[in-house]
C-alpha positions as CSV (number, residue, x, y, z in Angstrom):
1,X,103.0,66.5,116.8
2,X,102.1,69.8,118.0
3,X,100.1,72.5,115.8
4,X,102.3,75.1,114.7
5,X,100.9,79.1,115.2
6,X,102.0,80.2,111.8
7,X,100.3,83.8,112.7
8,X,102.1,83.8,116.0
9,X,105.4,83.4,114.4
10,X,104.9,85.8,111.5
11,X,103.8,88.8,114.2
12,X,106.5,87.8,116.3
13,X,108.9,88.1,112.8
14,X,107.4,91.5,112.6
15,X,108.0,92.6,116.1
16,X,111.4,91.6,116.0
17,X,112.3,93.0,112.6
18,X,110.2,96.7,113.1
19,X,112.1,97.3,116.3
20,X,115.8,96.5,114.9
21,X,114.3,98.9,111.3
22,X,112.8,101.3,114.3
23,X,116.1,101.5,115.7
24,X,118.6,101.6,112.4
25,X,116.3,105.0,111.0
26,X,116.4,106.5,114.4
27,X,117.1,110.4,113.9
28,X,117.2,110.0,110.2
29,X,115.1,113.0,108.6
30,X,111.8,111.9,106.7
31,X,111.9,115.0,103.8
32,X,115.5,116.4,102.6
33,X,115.2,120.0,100.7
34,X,116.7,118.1,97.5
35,X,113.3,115.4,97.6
36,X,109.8,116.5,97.4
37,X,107.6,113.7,98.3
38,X,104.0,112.5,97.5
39,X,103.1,110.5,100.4
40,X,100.0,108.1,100.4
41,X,98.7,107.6,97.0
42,X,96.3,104.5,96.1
43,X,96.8,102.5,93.4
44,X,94.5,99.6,94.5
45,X,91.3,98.9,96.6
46,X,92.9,98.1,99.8
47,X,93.5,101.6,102.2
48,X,96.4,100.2,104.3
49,X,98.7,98.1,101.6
50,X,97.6,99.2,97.9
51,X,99.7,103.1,98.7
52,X,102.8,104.4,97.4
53,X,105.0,107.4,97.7
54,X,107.1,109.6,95.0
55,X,110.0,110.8,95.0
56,X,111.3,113.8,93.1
57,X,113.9,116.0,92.7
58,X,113.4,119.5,94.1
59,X,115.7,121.6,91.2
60,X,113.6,120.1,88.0
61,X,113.4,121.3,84.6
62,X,110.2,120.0,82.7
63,X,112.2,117.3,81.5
64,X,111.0,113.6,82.0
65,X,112.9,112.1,84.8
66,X,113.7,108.4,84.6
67,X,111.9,105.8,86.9
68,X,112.7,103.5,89.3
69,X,110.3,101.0,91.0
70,X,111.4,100.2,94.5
71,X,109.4,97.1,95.6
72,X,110.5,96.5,99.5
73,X,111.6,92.7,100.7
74,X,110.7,90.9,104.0
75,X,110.2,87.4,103.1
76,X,106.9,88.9,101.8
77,X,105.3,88.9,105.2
78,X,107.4,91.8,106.1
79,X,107.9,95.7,105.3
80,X,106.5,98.7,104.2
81,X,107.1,101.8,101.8
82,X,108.7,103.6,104.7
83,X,111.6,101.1,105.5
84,X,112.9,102.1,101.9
85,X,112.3,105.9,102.1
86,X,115.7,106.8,103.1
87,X,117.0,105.0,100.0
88,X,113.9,105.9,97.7
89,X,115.1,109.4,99.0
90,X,118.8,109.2,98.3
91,X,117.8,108.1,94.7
92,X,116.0,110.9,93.9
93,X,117.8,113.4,94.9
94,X,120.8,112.0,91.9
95,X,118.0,113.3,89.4
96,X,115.4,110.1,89.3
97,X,111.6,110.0,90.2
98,X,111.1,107.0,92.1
99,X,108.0,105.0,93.4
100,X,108.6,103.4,96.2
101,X,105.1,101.1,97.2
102,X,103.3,99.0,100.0
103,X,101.7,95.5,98.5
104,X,99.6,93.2,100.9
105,X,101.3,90.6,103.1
106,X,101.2,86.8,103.7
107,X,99.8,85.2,105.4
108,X,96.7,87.9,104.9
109,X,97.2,87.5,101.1
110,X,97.7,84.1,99.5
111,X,100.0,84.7,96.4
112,X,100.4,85.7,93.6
113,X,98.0,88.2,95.6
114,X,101.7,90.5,96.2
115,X,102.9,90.1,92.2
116,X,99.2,91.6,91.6
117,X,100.0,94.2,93.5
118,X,103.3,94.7,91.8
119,X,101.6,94.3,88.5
120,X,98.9,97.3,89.8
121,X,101.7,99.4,90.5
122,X,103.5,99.1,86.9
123,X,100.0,100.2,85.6
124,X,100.0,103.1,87.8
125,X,103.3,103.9,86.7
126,X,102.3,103.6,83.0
127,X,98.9,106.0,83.7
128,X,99.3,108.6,81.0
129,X,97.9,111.0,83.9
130,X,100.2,109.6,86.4
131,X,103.3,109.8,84.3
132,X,102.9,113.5,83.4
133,X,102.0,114.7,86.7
134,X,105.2,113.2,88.0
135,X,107.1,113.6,85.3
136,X,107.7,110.0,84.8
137,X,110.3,108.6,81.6
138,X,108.6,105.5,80.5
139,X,110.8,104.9,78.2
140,X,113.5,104.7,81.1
141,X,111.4,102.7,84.0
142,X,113.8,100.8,86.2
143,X,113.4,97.9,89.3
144,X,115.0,98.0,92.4
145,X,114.7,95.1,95.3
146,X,116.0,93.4,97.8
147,X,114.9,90.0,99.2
148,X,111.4,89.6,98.4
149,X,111.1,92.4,96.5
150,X,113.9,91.4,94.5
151,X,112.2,88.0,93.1
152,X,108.4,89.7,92.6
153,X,110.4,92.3,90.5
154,X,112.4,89.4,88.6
155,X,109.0,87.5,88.5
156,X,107.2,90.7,87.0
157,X,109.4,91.1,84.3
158,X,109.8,87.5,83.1
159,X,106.0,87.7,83.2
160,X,105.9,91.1,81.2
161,X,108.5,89.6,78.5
162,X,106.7,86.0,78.2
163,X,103.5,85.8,76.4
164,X,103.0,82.7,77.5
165,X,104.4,82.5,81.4
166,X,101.7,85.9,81.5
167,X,98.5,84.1,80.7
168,X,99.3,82.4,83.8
169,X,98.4,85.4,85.8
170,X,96.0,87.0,83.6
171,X,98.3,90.2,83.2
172,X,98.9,92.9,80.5
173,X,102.2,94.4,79.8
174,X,101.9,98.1,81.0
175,X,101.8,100.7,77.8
């Protein structure tokens, strides 16, 4: 039986899924007047996956603006913040502040190494600094996903509302 090139496959995957993203977003404007965006901000160690973007409305009163968490699919080998800004984008500017993050990637990551990013990024969210900079609602804090991103945000909140299904990853539930 031959020996089966699992990173071959997965970079081919890539390939083939960047260029048909590449050409859907061809043209489509990164910034909008209605969105100001914070591009780039760590919430982990690692300098190419641990980053995420916000989203806010331009016209803003001082009032808290309700969340929502985009966390990107792919078959979690796949993606990045900037597949989902036109979306994160087109959600922001109906009046919501939205974080739309990066996590590491299989096969470079062996899980639940993506749900700990996830988890990182609902403890960003939860920051006291973090949420008054951005203005953030916690008491209205959303999940948006598709795919992949879809089941680690279903995952993250079965393990945030079980005490005992969240020992098994060693997390806290955000403040």
């Amino acid at each position: 039986m031959a020996e089966v090139n699992y990173q071959k496959l997965v970079d081919e995957m890539r390939k083939a899924f960047k260029d048909g993203d590449d050409k859907r977003d061809e043209g489509l404007p990164t910034s909008i007047p209605e969105v100001e965006r914070f591009d780039d901000i760590a919430y982990g160690k690692d300098p190419q996956y641990q980053l995420l973007d916000v989203y806010l409305p331009s016209k803003r009163t001082d009032a808290k603006l309700p969340v929502i968490v985009n966390i990107h699919g792919g078959g979690w080998v796949y993606g990045t913040k900037e597949t989902y800004q036109f979306y994160c984008m087109a959600l922001a500017k109906e009046g919501f502040a939205v974080v739309n993050a990066n996590y590491r990637l299989a096969p470079d990551v062996v899980y639940p190494g993506e749900l700990d990013d996830v988890n990182r990024v609902f403890h960003w969210v939860a920051d006291p600094t973090n949420a008054t900079k951005y203005q953030l609602d916690l008491d209205n804090v959303f999940i948006v996903g598709d795919s992949a991103g879809g089941q680690m945000g279903e995952q993250i909140l079965a393990a945030y509302t079980n005490a005992d299904y969240r020992k098994y990853f060693g997390y806290s539930v955000p403040d």
